[in-house]
N, C-alpha and C positions, 0 to 999 in steps of 0.2 A: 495721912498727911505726907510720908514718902513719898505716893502718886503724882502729889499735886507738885511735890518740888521736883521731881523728876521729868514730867512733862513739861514745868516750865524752864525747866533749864536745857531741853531740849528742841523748846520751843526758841531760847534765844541762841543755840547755837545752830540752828536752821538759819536764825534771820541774820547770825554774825558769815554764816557761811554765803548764804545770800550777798548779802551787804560786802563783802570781797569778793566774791566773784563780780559783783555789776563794777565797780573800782579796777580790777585788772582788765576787765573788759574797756572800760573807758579809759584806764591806764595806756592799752595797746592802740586804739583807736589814735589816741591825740600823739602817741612816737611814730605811725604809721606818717600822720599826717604833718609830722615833724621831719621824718626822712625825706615825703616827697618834696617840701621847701628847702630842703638842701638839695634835695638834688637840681629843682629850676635855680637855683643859684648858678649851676655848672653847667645846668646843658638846658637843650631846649625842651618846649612846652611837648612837643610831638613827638621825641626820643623820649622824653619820659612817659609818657603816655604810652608808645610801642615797649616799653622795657615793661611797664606795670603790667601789660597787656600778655605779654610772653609768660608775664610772673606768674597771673594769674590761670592764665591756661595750664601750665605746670603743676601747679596746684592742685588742680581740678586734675588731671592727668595720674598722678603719683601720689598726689594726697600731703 
């Protein structure tokens, strides 16, 4: 009987771990895409586009 409650309570702290990881994931997504609408507030469409550009090379660069 221990087996079965140990499996499944490790089976729900997989799908609780699951289940917050895809939420910060989707959390970071929609601020990502909340900073870039501020920033076209302030500057234009092709300076934001060269900054994200840069951003992302960086990224990719140095990690």
């Amino acid at each position: 009987m221990k087996e079965v409650r140990r499996s499944e309570v490790e089976r729900i702290d997989q799908l609780a771990e699951s289940a917050t990881a895809d939420f910060l994931r989707r959390s970071s997504l929609i601020y990502l895409e909340c900073c870039i609408a501020v920033m076209l507030t302030h500057l234009g469409r092709e300076e934001v586009a060269a900054i994200l550009e840069r951003e992302g090379k960086d990224l990719r660069e140095f990690g």
